[in-house]
BATORZA-134520 format. One record per atom (N, C-alpha, C): residue in one letter; x, y negated, z. Coordinates in steps of 0.02 Angstrom, whole numbers, plus 50000, padded with zeros to 5 digits. Example, Ala and Ser with C-alpha at 12.3 -4.5 7.8 and 13.67 -1.06 7.14 Angstrom:
2
a506605028450390
a506155022550390
a506605016550390
s506425011250354
s506845005350357
s506454999850394
end
This chain:
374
x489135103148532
x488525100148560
x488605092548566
x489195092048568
x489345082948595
x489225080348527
x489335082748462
x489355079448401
x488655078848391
x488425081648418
x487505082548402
x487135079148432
x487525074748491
x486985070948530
x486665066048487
x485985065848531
x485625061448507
x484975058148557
x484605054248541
x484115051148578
x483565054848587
x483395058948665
x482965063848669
x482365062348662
x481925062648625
x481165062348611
x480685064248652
x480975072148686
x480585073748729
x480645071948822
x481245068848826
x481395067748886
x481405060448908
x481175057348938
x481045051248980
x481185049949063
x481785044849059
x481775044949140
x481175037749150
x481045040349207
x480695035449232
x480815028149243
x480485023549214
x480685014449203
x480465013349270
x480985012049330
x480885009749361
x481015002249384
x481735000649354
x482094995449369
x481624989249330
x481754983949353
x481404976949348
x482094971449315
x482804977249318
x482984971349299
x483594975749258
x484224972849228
x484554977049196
x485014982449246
x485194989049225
x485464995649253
x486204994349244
x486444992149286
x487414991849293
x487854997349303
x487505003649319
x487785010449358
x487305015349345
x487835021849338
x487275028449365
x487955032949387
x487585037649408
x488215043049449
x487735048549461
x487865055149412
x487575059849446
x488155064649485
x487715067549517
x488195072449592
x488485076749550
x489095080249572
x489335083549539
x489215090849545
x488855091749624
x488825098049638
x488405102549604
x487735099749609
x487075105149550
x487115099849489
x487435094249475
x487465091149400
x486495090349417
x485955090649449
x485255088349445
x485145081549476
x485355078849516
x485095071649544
x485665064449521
x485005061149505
x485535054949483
x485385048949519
x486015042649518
x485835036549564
x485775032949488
x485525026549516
x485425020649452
x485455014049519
x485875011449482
x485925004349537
x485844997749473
x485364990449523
x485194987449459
x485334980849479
x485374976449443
x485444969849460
x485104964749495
x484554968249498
x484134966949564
x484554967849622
x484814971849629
x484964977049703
x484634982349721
x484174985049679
x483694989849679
x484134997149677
x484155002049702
x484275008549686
x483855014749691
x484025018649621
x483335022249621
x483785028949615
x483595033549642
x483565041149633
x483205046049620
x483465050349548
x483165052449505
x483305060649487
x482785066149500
x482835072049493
x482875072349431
x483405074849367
x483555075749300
x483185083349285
x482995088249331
x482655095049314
x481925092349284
x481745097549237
x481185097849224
x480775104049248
x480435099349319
x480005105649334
x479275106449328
x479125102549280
x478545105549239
x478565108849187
x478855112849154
x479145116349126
x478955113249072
x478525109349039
x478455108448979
x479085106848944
x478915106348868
x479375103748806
x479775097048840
x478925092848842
x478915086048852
x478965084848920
x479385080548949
x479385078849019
x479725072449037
x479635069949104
x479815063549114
x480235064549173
x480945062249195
x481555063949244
x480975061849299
x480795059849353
x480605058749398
x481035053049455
x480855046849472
x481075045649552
x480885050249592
x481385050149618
x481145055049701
x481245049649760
x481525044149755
x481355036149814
x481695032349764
x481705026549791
x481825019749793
x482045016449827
x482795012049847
x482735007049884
x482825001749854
x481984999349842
x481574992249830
x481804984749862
x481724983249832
x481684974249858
x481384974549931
x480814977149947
x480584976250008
x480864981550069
x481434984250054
x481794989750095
x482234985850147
x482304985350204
x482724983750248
x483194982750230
x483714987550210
x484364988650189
x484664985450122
x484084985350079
x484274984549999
x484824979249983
x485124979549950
x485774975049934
x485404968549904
x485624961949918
x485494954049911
x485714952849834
x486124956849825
x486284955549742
x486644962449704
x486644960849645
x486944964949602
x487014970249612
x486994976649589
x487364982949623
x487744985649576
x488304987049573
x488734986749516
x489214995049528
x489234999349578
x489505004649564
x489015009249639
x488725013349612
x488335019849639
x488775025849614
x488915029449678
x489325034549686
x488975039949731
x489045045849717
x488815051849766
x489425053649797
x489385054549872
x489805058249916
x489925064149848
x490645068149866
x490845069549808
x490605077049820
x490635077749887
x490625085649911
x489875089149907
x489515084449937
x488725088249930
x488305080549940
x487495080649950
x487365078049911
x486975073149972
x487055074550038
x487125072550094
x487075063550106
x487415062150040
x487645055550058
x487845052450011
x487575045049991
x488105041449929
x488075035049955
x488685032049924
x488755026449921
x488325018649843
x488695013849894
x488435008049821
x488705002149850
x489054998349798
x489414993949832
x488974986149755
x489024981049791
x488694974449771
x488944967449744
x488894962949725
x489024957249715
x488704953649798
x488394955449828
x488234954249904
x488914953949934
x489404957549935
x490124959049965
x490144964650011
x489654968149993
x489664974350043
x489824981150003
x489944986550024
x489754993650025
x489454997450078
x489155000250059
x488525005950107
x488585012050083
x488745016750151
x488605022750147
x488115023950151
x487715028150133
x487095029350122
x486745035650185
x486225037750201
x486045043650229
x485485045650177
x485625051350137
x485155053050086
x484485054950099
x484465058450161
x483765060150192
x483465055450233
x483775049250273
x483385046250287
x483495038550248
x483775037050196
x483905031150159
x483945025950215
x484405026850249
x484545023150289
x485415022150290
x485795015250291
x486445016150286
x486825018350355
x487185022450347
x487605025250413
x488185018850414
x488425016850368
x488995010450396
x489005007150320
x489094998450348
x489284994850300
x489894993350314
x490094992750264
x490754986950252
x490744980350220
x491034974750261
x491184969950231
x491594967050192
x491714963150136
x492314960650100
x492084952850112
x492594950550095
x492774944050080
x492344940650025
x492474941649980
x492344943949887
x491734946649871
x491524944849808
x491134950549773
x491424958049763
x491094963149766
x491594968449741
x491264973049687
x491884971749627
x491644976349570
x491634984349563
x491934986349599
x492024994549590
x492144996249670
x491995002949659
x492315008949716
x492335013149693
x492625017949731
x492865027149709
x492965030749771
x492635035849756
x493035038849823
x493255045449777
x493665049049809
x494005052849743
x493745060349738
x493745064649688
x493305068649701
x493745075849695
x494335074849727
x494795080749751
x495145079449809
x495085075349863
x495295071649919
x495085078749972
x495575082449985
x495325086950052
x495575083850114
x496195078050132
x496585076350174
x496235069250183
x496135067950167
x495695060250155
x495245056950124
x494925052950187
x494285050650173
x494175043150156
x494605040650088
x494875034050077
x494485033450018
x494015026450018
x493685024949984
x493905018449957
x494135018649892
x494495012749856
x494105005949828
x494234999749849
x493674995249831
x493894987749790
x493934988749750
x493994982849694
x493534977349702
x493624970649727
x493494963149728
x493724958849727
x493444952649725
x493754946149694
x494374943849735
x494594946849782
x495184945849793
x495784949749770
x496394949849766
x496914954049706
x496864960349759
x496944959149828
x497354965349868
x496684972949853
x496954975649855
x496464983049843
x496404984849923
x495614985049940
x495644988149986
x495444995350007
x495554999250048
x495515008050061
x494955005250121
x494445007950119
x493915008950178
x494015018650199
x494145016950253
x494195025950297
x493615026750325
x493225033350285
x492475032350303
x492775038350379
x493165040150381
x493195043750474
x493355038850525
x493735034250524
x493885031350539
x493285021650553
x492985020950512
x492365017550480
x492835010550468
x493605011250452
x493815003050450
x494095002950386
x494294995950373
x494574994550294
x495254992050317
x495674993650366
x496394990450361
x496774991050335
x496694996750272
x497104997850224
x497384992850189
x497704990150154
x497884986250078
x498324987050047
x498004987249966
x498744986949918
x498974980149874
x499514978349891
x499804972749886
x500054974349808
x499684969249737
x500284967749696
x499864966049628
x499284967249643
x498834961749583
x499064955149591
x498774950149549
x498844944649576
x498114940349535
x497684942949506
x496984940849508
x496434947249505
x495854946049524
x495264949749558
x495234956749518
x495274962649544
x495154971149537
x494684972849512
x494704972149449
x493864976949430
x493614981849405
x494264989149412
x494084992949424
x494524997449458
x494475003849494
x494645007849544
x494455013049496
x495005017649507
x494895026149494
x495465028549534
x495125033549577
x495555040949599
x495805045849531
x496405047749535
x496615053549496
x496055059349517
x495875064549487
x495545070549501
x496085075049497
x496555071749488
x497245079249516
x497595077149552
x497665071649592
x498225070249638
x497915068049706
x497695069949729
x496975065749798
x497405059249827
x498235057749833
x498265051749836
x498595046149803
x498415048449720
x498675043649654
x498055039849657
x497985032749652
x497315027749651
x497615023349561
x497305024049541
x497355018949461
x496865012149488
x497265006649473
x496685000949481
x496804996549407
x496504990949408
x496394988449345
x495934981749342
x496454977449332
x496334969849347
x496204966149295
x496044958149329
x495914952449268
x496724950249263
x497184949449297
x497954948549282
x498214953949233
x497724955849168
x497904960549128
x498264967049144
x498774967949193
x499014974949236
x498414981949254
x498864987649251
x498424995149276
x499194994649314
x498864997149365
x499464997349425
x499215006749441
x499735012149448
x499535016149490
x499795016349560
x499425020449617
x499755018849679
x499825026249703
x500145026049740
x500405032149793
x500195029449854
x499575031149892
x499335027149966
x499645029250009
x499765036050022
x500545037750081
x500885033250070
x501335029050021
x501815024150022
x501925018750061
x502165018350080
x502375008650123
x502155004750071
x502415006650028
x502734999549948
x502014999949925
x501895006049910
x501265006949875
x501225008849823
x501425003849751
x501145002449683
x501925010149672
x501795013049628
x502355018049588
x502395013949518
x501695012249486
x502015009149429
x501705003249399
x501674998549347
x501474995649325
x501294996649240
x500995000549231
x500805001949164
x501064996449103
x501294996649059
x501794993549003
x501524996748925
x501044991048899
x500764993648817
x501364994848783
x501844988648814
x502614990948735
x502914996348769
x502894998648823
x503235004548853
x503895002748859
x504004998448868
x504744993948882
x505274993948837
x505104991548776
x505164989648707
x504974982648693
x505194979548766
x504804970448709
x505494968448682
x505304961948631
x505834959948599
x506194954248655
x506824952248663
x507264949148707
x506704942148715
x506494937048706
x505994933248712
x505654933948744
x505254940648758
x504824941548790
x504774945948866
x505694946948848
x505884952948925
x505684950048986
x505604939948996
x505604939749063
x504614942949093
x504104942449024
x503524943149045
x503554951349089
x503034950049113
x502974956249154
x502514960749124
x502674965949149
x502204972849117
x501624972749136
x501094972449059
x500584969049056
x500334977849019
x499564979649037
x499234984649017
x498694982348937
x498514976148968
x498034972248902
x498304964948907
x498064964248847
x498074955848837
x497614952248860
x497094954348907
x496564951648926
x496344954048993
x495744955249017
x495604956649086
x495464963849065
x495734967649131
x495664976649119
x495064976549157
x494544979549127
x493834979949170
x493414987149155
x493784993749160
x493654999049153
x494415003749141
x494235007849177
x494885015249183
x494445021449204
x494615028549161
x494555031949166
x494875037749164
x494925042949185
x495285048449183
x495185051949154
x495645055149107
x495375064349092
x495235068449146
x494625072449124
x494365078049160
x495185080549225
x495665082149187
x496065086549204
x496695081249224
x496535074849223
x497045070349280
x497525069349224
x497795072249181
x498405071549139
x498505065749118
x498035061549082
x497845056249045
x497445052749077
x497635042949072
x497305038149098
x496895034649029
x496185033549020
x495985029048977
x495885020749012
x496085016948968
x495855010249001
x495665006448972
x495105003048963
x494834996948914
x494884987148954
x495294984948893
x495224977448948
x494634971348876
x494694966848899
x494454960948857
x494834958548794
x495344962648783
x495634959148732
x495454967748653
x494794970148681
x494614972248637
x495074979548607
x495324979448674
x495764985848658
x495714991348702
x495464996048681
x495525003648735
x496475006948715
x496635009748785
x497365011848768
x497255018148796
x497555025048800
x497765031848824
x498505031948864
x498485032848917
x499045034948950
x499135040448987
x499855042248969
x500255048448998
x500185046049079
x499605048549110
x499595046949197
x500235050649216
x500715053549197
x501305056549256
x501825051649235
x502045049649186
x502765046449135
x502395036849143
x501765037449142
x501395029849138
x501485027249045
x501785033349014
x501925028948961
x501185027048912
x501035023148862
x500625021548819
x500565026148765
x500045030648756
x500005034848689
x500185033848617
x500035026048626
x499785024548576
x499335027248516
x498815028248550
x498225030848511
x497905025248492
x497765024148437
x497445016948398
x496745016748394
x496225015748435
x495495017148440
x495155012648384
x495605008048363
x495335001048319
x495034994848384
x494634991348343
x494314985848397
x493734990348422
x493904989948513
x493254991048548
x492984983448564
x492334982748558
x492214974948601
x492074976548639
x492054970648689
x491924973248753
x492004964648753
x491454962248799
x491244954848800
x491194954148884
x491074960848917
x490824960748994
x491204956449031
x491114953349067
x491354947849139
x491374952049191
x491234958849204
x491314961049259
x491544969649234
x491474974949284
x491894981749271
x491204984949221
x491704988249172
x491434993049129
x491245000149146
x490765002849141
x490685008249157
x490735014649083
x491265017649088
x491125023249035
x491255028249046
x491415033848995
x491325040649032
x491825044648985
x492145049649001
x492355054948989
x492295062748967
x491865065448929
x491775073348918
x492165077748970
x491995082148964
x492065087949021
x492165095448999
x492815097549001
x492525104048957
x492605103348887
x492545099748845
x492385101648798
x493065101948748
x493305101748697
x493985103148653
x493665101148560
x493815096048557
x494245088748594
x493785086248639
x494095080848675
x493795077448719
x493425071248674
x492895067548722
x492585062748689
x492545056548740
x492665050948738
x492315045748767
x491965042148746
x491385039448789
x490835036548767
x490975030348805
x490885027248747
x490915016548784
x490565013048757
x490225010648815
x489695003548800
x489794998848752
x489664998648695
x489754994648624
x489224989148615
x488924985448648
x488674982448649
x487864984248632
x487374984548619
x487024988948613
x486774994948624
x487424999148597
x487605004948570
x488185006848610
x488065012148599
x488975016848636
x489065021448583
x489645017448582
x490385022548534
x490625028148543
x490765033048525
x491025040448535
x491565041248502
x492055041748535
x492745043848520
x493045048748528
x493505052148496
x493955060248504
x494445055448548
x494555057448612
x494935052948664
x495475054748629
x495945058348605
x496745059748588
x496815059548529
x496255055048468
x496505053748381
x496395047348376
x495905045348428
x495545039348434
x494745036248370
x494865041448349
x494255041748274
x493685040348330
x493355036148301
x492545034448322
x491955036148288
x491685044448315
x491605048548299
x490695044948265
x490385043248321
x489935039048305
x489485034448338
x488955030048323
x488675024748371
x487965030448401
x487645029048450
x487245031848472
x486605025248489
x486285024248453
x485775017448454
x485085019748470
x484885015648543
x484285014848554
x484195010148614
x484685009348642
x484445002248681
x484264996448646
x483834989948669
x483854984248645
x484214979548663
x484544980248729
x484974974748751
x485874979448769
x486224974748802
x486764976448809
x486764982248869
x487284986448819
x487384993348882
x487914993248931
x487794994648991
x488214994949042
x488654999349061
x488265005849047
x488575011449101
x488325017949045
x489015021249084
x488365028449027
x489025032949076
x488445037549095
x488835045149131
x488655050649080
x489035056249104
x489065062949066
x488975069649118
x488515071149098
x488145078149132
x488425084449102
x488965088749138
x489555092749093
x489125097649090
x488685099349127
x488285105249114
x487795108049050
x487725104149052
x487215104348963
x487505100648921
x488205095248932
x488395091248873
x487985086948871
x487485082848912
x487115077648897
x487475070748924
x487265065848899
x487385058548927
x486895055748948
x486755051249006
x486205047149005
x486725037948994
x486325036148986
x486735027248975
x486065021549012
x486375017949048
x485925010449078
x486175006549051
x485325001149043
x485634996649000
x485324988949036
x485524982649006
x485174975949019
x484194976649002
x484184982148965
x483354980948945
x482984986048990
x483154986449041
x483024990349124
x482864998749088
x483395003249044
x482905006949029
x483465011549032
x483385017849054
x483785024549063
x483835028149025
x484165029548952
x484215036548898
x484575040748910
x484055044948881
x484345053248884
x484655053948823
x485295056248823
x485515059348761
x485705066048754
x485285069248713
x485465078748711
x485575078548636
x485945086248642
x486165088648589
x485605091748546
x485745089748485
x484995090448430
x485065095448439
x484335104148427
x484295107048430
x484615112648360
x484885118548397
x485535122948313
x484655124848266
x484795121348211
x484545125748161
x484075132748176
x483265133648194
x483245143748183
x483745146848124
x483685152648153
x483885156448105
x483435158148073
x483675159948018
x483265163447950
x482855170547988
x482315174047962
x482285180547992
x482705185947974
x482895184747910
x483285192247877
x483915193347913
x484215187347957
x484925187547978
x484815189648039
x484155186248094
x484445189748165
x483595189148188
x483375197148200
x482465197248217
x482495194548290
x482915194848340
x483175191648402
x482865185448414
x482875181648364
x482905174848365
x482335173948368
x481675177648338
x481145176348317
x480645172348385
x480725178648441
x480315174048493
x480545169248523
x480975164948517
x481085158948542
x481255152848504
x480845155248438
x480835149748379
x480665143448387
x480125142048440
x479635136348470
x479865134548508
x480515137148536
x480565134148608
x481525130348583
x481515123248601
x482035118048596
x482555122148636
x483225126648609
x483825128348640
x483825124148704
x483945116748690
x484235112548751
x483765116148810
x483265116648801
x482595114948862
x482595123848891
x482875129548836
x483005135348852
x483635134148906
x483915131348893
x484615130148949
x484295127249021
x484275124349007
x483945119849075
x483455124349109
x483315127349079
x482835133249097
x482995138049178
x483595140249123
x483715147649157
x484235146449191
x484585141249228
x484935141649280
x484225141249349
x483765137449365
x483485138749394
x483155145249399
x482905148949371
x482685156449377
x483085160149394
x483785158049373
x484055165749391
x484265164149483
x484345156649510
x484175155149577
x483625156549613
x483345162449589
x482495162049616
x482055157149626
end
């Protein structure tokens, strides 16, 4: 299904944003509601069901927090996250210097936090049963942990030495944190630790030539401004500015060396990309300027471009449930990407098939998890 994606014809999210889309995050629990955060500061939330049953349908806002909202962030909004557990609550953190927990039913924030800094990323991790540590990447090097039980940020991890721009939780270790800086370094951490950092990620895998032994273990040659995980924690992906995506062994830290070719990547601030779910091989999808690239994450082959934005793409999530992607972009506009519909069958091979000739597989799926919920 992932090889088949394509630009849905019949599905439209709603243009709400006024300015370009930096983020989306759908919940993980029913995979149906999505956030979109915009460079405005605008955040919109968006029911992905189609419950007008038609062919043709348009995702829906279900609110807004608008420019004229009390709360709304002063600038940028650069990472929208759903509480991981249910759907109760999400976060969004800004170029303002804040993060906000959110109250989903009454869009009202239950606690801010302040930084110093702009801040490019957060995470909160989405296998954490012992802790409620929300990881926050900004223009200062130290990484800070906000304890949403607690409501304080006195956490810090000491050992960047220029501004964090991006944060990921392991999804198999609730307290392994991956971060990923403009001082070219992916540092992983152990937060129980005093020390903190366990490693410093190394492209030559500690193979430089004598010349170069006193430099320090460097992840890119440029600023790291996106990390992602495999589904299953095993493997770290990381993309920096020097046009290079790398694969790492997350337990050993070593470098795959999987050769993706040139990714560009031109962004000044954190990348948003995504990971497949489920599927064999895996795929990642990255913002290519325009376009997003599709890759077999473990051959590195770039499987193919997916084109329909007009301006530069930001963000693109993956909906494991149907295999769909949506992607935000600079030209304020939200795509759906589904898997082209299999071929009918012939009649002589399967009479089965016959009554649901008219009706789009994808939209049969989407279907019948709601019905069989009453």
């Amino acid at each position: 299904r992932v090889l088949s994606l394509e630009l849905n014809k019949d599905r439209d999210v709603e243009r709400i944003h006024g300015s370009g889309i930096n983020t989306l995050d759908i919940e993980p629990v029913e995979g149906r509601y999505m956030l979109s955060g915009g460079s405005d500061g605008v955040i919109v939330l968006y029911d992905l069901e189609n419950l007008s049953r038609k062919p043709s349908y348009t995702c829906k806002a279900l609110f807004t927090v608008g420019r004229s909202h009390p709360d709304v962030h002063k600038f940028s909004v650069e990472t929208v996250q759903w509480y991981p557990h249910d759907t109760g609550m999400f976060t969004s953190s800004s170029f303002d210097k804040t993060l906000k927990i959110w109250d989903t039913n009454t869009l009202q924030p239950a606690d801010t936090f302040h930084f110093e800094g702009t801040v490019y990323s957060h995470h909160m991790s989405p296998v954490a049963t012992k802790h409620c540590l929300i990881a926050v990447g900004t223009k200062s090097p130290k990484v800070q942990l906000c304890d949403l039980k607690s409501g304080s940020s006195s956490h810090i991890l000491q050992g960047h030495r220029q501004e964090v721009l991006a944060v990921s939780w392991s999804p198999r270790h609730e307290y392994i944190l991956a971060t990923g800086s403009a001082d070219g370094k992916v540092k992983l951490w152990d937060v129980r630790r005093a020390s903190g950092c366990l490693s410093t990620l190394d492209q030559h895998n500690g193979e430089k030539s004598k010349a170069s032994s006193e430099a320090a273990n460097t992840a890119h040659n440029g600023r790291v401004n996106g990390l992602c995980y495999t589904n299953d924690g095993l493997h770290l992906l990381t993309i920096g500015t020097d046009d290079r995506m790398r694969l790492w062994n997350s337990s050993t830290g070593e470098n795959t060396l999987v050769n993706y070719g040139k990714v560009c990547n031109e962004s000044r601030k954190g990348l948003k990309f995504a990971i497949s779910c489920d599927c064999n091989p895996e795929f990642a999808f990255v913002p290519y300027g325009s376009t997003i690239a599709v890759y077999t994450v473990f051959t590195g082959e770039m499987i193919t471009m997916l084109r329909g934005h007009y301006s530069t793409v930001n963000c693109c999530v993956f909906q494991p449930h149907f295999q769909e992607l949506y992607s935000g972009s600079k030209d304020c506009n939200i795509l759906a990407w589904i898997p082209a519909p299999r071929e009918p069958v012939p009649d002589d091979i399967s009479e089965k098939s016959l009554p649901q000739q008219h009706l789009n597989p994808a939209y049969e799926d989407a279907w019948s998890s709601s019905d069989d919920e009453g």
